[in-house]
C-alpha positions as CSV (number, residue, x, y, z in Angstrom):
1,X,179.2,82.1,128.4
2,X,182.8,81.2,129.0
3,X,184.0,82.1,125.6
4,X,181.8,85.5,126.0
5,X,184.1,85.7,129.3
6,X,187.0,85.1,127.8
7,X,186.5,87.8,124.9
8,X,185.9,90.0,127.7
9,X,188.7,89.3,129.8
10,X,190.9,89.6,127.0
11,X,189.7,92.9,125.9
12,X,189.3,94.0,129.5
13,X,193.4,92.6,130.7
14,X,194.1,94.9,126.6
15,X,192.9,97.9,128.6
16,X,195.1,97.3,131.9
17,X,197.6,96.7,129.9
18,X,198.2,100.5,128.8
19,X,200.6,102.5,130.3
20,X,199.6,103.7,133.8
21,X,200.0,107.4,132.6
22,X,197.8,107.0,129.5
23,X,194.6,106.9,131.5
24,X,193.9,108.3,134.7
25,X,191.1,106.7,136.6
26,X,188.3,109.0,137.7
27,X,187.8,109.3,141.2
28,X,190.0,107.5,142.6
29,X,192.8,108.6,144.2
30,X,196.3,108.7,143.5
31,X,197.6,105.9,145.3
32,X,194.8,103.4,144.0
33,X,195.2,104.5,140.4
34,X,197.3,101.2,139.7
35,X,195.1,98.7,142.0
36,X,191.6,99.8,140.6
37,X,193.2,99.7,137.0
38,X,191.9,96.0,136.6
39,X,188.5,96.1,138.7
40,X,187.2,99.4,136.5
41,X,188.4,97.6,133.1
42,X,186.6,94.8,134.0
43,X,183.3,96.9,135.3
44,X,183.0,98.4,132.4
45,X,183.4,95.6,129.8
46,X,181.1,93.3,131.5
47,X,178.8,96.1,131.7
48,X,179.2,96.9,127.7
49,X,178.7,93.1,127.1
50,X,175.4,93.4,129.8
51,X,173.9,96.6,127.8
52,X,175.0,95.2,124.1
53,X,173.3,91.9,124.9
54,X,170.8,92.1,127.6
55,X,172.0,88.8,128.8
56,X,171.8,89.3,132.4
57,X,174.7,86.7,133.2
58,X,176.9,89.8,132.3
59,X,174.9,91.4,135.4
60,X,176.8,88.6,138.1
61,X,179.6,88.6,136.1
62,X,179.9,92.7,136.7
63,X,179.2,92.6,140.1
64,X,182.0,92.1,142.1
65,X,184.2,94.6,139.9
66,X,181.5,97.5,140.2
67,X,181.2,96.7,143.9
68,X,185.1,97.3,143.9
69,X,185.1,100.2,142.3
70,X,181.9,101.7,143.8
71,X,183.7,101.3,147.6
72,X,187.0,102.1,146.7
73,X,186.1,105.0,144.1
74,X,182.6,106.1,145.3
75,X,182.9,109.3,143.1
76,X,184.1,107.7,139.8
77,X,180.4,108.3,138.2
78,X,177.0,108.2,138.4
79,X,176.8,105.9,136.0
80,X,177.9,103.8,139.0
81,X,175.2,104.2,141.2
82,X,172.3,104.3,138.1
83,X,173.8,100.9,137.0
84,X,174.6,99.5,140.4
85,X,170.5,99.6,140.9
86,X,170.1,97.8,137.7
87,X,172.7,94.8,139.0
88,X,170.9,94.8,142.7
89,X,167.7,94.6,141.1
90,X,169.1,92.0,139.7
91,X,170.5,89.9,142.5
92,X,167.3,90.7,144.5
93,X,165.3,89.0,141.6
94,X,167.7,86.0,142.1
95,X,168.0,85.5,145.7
96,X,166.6,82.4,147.2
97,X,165.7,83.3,150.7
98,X,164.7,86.4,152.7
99,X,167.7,86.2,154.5
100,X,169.0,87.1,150.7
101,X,166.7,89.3,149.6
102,X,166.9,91.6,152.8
103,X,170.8,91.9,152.4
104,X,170.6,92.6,149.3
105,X,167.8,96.0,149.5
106,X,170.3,96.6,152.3
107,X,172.7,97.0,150.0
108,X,170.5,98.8,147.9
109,X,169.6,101.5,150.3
110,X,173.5,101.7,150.7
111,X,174.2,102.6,147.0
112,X,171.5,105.3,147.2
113,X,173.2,106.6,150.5
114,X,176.8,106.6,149.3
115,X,175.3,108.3,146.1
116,X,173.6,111.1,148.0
117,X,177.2,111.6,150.2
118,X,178.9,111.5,147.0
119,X,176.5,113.8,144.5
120,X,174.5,115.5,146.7
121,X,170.3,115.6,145.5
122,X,169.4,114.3,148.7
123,X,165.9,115.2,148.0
124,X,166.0,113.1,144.4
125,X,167.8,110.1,146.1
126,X,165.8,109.5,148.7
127,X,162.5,109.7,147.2
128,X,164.3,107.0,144.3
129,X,165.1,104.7,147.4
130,X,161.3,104.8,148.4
131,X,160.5,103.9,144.6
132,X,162.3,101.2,144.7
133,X,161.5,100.0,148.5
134,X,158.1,100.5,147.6
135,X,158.1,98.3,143.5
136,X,160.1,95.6,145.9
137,X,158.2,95.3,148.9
138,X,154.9,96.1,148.1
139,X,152.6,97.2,151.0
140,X,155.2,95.1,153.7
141,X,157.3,98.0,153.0
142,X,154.6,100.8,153.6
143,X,155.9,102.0,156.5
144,X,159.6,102.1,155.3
145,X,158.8,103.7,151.8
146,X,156.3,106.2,153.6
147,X,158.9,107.8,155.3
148,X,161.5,108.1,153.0
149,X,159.0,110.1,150.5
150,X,158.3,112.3,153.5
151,X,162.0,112.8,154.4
152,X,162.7,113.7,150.3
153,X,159.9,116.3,150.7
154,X,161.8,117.5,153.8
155,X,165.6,117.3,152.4
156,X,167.4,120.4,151.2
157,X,165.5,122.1,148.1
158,X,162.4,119.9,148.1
159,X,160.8,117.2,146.0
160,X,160.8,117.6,142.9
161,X,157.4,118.1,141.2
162,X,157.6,114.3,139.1
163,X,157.9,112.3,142.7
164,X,154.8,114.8,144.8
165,X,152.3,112.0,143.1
166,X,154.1,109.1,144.3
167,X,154.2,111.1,148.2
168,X,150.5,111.7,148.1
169,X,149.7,107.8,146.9
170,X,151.8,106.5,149.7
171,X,150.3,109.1,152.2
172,X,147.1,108.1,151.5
173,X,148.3,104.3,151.8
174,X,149.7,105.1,154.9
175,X,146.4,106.5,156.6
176,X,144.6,103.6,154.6
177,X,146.7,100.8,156.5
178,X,145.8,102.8,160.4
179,X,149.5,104.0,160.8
180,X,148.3,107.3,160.9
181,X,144.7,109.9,161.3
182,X,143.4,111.3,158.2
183,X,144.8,115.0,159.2
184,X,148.0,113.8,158.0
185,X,146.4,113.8,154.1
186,X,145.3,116.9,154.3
187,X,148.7,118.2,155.4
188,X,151.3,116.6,153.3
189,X,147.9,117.5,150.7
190,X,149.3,121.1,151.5
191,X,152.9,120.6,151.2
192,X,152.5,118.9,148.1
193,X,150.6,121.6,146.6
194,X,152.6,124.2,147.5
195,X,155.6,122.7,145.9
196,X,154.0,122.0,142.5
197,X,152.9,125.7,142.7
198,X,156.3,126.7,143.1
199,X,157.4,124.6,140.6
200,X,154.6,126.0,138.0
201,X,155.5,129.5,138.8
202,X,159.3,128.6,137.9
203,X,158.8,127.7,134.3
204,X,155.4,129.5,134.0
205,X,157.9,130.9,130.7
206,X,158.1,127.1,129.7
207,X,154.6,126.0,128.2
208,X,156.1,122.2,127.9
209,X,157.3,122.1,131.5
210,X,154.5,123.9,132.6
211,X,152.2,121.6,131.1
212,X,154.0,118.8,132.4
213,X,153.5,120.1,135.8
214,X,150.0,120.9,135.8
215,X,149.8,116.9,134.9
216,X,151.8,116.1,138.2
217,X,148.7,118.5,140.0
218,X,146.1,117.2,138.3
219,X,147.5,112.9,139.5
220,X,147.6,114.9,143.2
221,X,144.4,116.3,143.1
222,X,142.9,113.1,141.8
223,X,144.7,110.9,144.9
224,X,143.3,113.9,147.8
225,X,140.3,113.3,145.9
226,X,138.4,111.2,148.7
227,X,139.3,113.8,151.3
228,X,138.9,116.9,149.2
229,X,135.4,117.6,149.7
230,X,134.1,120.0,152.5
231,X,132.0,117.4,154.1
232,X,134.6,115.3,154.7
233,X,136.7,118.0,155.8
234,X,134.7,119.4,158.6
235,X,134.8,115.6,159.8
236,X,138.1,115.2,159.6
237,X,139.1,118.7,161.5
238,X,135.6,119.2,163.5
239,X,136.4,117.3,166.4
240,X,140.0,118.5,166.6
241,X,138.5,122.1,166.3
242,X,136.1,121.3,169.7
243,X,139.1,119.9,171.4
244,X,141.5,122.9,171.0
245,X,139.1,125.9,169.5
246,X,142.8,128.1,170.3
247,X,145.2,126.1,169.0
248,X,147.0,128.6,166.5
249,X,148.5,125.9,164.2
250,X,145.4,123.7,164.3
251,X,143.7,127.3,163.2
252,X,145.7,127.7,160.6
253,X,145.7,124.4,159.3
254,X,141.9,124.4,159.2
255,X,142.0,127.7,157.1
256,X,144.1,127.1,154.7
257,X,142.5,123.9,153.5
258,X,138.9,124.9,153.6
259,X,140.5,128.2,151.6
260,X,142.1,125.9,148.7
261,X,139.1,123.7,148.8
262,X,136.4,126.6,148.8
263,X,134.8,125.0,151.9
264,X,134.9,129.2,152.6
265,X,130.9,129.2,153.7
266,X,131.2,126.5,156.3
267,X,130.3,126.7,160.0
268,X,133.9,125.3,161.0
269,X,135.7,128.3,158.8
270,X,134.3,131.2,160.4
271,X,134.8,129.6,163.6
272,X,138.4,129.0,163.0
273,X,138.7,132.1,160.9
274,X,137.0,134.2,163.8
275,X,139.6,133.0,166.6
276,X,142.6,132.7,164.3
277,X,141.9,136.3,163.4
278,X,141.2,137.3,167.3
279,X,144.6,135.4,168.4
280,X,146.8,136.1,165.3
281,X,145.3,139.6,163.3
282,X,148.1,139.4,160.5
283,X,148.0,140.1,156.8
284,X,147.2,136.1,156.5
285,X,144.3,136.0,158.8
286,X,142.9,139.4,157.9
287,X,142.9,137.4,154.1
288,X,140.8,134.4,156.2
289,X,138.4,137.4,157.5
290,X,137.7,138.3,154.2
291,X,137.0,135.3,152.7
292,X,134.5,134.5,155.6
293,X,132.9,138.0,154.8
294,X,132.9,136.8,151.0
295,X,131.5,133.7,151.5
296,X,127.7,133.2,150.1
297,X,126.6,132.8,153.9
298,X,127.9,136.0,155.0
299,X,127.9,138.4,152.0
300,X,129.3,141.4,153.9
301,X,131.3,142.4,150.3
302,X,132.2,145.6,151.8
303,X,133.8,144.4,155.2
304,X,135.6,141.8,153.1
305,X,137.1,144.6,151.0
306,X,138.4,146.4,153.8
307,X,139.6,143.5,155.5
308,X,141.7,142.7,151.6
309,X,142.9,146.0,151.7
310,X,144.2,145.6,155.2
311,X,146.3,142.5,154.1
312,X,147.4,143.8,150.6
313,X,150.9,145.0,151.3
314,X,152.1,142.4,154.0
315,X,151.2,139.3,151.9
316,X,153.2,137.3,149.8
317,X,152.9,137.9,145.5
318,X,151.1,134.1,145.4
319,X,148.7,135.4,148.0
320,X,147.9,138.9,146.2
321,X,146.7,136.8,143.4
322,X,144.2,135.2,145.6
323,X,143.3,138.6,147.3
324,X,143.0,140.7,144.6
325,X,140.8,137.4,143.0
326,X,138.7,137.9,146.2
327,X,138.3,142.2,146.0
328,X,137.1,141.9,142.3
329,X,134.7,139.2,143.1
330,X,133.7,141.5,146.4
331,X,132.9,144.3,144.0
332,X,131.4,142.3,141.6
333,X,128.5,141.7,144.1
334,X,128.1,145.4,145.5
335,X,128.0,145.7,141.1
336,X,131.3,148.0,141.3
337,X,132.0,146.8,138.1
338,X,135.0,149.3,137.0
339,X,136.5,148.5,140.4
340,X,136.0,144.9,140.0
341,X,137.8,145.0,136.9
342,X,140.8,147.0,137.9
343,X,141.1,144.4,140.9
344,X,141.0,141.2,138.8
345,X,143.6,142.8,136.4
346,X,145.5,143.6,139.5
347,X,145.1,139.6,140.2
348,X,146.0,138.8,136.3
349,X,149.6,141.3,137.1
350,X,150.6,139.3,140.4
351,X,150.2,135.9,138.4
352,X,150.7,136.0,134.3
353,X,149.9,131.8,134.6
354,X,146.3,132.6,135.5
355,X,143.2,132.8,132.8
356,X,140.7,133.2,135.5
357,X,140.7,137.3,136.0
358,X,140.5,137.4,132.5
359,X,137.5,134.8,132.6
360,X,136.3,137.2,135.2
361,X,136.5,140.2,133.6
362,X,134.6,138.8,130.3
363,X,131.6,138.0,132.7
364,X,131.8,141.8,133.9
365,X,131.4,143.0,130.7
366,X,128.9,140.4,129.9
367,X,127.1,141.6,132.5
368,X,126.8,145.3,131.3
369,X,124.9,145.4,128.1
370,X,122.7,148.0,129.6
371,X,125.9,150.4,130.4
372,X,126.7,150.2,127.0
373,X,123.4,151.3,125.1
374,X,125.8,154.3,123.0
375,X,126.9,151.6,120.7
376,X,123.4,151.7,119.0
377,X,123.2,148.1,118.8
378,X,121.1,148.0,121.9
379,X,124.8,147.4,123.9
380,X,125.6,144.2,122.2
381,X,129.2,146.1,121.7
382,X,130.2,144.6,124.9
383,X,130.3,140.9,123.6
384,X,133.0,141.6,121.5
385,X,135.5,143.1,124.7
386,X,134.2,140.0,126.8
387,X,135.1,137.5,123.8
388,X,138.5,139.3,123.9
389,X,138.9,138.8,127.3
390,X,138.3,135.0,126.9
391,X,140.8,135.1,123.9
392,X,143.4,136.6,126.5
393,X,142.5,134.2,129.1
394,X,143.2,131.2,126.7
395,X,146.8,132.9,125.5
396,X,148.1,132.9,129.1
397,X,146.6,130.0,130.5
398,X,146.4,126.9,128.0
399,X,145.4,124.3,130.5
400,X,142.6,122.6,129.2
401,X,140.4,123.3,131.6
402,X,140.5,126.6,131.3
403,X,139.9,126.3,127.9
404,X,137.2,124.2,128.2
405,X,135.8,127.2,130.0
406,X,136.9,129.9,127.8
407,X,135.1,128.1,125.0
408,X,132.0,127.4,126.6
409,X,131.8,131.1,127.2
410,X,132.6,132.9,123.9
411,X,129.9,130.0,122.3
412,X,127.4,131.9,124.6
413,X,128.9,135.9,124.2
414,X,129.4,135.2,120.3
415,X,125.3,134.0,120.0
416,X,124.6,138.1,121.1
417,X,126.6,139.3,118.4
418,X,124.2,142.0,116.3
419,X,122.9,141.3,113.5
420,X,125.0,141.9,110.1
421,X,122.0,143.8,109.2
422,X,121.7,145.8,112.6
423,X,125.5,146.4,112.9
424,X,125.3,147.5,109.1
425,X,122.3,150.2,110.3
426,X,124.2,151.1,113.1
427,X,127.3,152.4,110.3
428,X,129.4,149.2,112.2
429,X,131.4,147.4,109.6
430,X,132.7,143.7,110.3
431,X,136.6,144.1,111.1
432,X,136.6,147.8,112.2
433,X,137.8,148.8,115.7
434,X,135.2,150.0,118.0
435,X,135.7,151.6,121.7
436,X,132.9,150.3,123.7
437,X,130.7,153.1,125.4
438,X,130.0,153.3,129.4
439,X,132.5,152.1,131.9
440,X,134.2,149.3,129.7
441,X,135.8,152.2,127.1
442,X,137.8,149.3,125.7
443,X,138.9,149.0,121.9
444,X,137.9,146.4,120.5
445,X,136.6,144.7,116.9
446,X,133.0,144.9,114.8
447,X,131.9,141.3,114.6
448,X,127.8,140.2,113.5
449,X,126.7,137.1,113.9
C-alpha cells in the first residue's frame, strides 16, 4: 500500500502542480481555489485508485480529502455525495463500537442533507436516506426510516414511482411493530396509489416506462395485499365509522378505499356513502351515490345514471374514466346496449391507457347475437366486432393481465365463428369487410371457423 500511495501522491502533487489558472475548481469559490487545489487532487486520485482496484484501503485513504472538499465545496459534484455514501458505508462497515457506528450514519444523514441544500430532489434524497437507514439498522431503525419515506412522499413533487414499494413495505412494518393502527395502511395505501397513477398517466406514450411502472403497482398491491380485502376493511374502518358516523374526512376516507377495492356492495359503504353524500353533495360524492346504486345489492341502474350524470362535468378527467366505466356498466344492466357502448367509449376517450371499455364493449356485442340476425348467419356477425374490440383492448393496454383477459375472450368469441360452409351460403367470403346489422352497425372482417 505505501508504494500504491506514493504513485498516487506523486501523480496527485503532478496535478497541483499546474498553474492555478489552468484549472478552475468547481464549486468552490474564488478565494479557496488555491487551498482546495491539493485536497480535490488527492480526492480524486485516491478515488480513481479506489474504483480501478476495488481495494477498499483507497476508501480511508480518500476520506479525509473528500470530506474537505465536500465541506468547503459542497456544490463541486454529485459525484461527491454518490461516492461519499460509498466511503461512509464503508467506515460504518469498519467501526468497532456503537459509539462509532452512530457517528458515522450521523454523518451519513448529513451528506444526504447537504446534498438536498445543495441539489435540490428533496423528495429523491430523503427517501435514499431511509434506504440506507433502513439496509443499516434493520428493524432498530423502523421508526427512523418510517418517517423519512413518509416525509419523501410529502416533499416538493412527490416520490418517485421506483421508492412507493419501499414506502408501503415500511408502512406495513410500521403498523406490524404497534407504532401505529392499521388505518394508516390503507392511507398511505391511497397516496401511494395515486402517485403511481399519476406517474402511469405521464408516460402512458412510453410503453417501457409504462411497463416499468405498472411493476412498481403491482410490488404495491402485493404489500396492501393483507389489508386489501373488504372483510378486513369493514374491520378496520367499522368501528371508527360507529364512533364518528359524520366525520367528513373519516367519510371520505372510507369511500374511496371500498371504491378502489370494489368493496361497493357493503353495509359500511352505503352508510358512509349515504351521510357523505347528505353532508358533502359534490360531484365526488354524487360519484359515491352512484356506485352504491350500482352496486349488486342495490341495482337501482337508473338512479345511478342520474346520479353519474350529475357529477360528469365537475369531476376530475381520472375520475370521468371511472364514471363513465360506471354509466356503461349501469346501462348494460337496464340492456341499453347502444348507450352502454357510447359510455364505455366515452371512458376509453378520458383514459387511452385503459383496455377495459374495450373489453366491455366486446361483451356487449357478445351479448347481441339476437340483434344481429340480418347477417344470415343466425347473428354470429357480431363475434367478429367483439374479437376486434379485444384486439383494440390489447393495442392500448399491453399489461399482461389484460391480455390474459383479452385472450381468454376471443378463444371463446372465435369458437362461434360460422361455419366456412355457412358463411360461404350466406355469400360471406373469408377477408371481406362486413357492417354488422342491428345496433352494433360496425365494419368489420368475414372470418369462419
Amino acid at each position: 500500500m505505501k508504494t500504491a500511495r506514493t504513485l498516487a501522491m506523486g501523480i496527485a502533487m503532478a496535478a497541483v502542480a499546474l498553474p492555478a489558472t489552468a484549472q478552475q475548481i468547481k464549486g468552490c469559490s474564488d478565494e479557496l481555489q488555491e487551498e482546495m487545489r491539493e485536497p480535490v487532487a488527492l480526492y480524486q486520485t485516491y478515488w480513481k485508485q479506489y474504483n480501478d482496484s476495488k481495494d477498499v484501503r483507497y476508501l480511508d485513504e480518500t476520506y479525509p480529502y473528500w470530506k474537505t472538499v465536500v465541506e468547503k465545496c459542497p456544490q463541486n459534484s454529485k459525484n461527491l455525495y454518490t461516492r461519499g455514501v460509498t466511503i461512509l458505508k464503508h467506515r460504518y462497515a469498519q467501526a468497532k463500537t456503537d459509539e462509532e457506528r452512530k457517528a458515522v450514519l450521523d454523518e451519513l444523514m448529513a451528506l444526504y442533507d447537504r446534498r438536498i441544500e445543495s441539489y435540490g430532489e428533496a423528495a429523491k434524497v430523503t427517501a435514499m436516506k431511509a434506504m440506507d437507514v433502513e439496509s443499516l439498522l434493520g428493524n432498530d431503525g423502523l421508526q427512523t426510516y418510517y418517517q423519512l419515506y413518509s416525509d419523501a412522499v410529502k416533499a416538493e413533487g412527490g416520490l418517485e414511482a421506483a421508492y412507493l414499494v419501499k414506502y408501503m413495505e415500511s408502512t406495513i412494518n410500521y403498523v406490524r411493530a404497534g407504532y401505529a393502527e392499521p388505518t394508516l395502511v390503507v392511507d398511505n395505501y391511497d397516496v401511494a396509489s395515486d402517485l403511481l397513477e399519476a406517474e402511469l398517466q405521464n408516460n402512458a406514450a412510453d410503453s417501457v416506462k409504462a411497463a416499468t411502472i405498472r411493476g412498481y403497482i403491482a410490488g404495491v398491491e402485493a404489500a396492501f395485499a393483507p389489508y386489501a380485502s373488504c372483510e378486513q376493511l369493514v374491520e378496520i374502518y367499522g368501528k371508527k365509522f360507529e364512533a364518528d358516523p359524520e366525520n367528513v374526512e373519516l367519510l371520505k376516507k372510507i369511500t374511496a378505499i371500498m371504491t378502489r377495492k370494489r368493496c361497493t356492495d357493503q353495509d359500511l359503504f352505503f352508510r358512509a356513502t349515504e351521510n357523505l353524500y347528505r353532508l358533502e353533495p359534490t360531484p365526488a360524492t354524487a360519484m359515491r351515490m352512484a356506485q352504491m346504486c350500482n352496486s349488486d345489492k342495490k341495482k337501482e341502474y337508473s338512479r345511478a345514471i342520474g346520479y353519474l350524470k350529475d357529477a360528469i362535468d365537475g369531476i376530475s378527467d381520472k375520475d370521468k374514466y371511472n364514471a363513465y366505466m360506471q354509466m356503461g356498466i349501469a346501462y348494460y344492466n337496464l340492456k341499453q346496449y347502444s348507450s352502454a357502448r357510447t359510455a364505455f367509449q366515452n371512458a376509453a376517450s378520458a383514459d387511452a391507457t385503459k383496455g377495459e371499455p374495450y373489453r366491455m364493449i366486446a361483451m356487449l356485442y357478445g351479448a347481441s347475437a339476437s340483434s344481429a340476425t340480418e347477417d344470415n348467419v343466425n347473428g354470429r356477425s357480431v363475434y367478429w366486432a367483439a374479437v376486434d374490440a379485444l384486439q383494440q383492448s390489447k393495442r392500448v393496454d399491453p399489461s399482461p393481465e389484460n391480455i390474459e383477459a383479452c385472450d381468454r375472450a376471443i378463444s371463446t368469441y372465435s369458437a362461434h365463428y360460422p361455419k366456412q360452409a355457412d358463411a360461404f351460403m350466406a355469400g360471406l367470403e373469408n377477408g371481406k369487410t362486413f357492417r354488422v346489422p342491428g345496433w352494433i352497425g360496425v365494419v368489420t372482417t368475414v372470418r369462419t371457423r
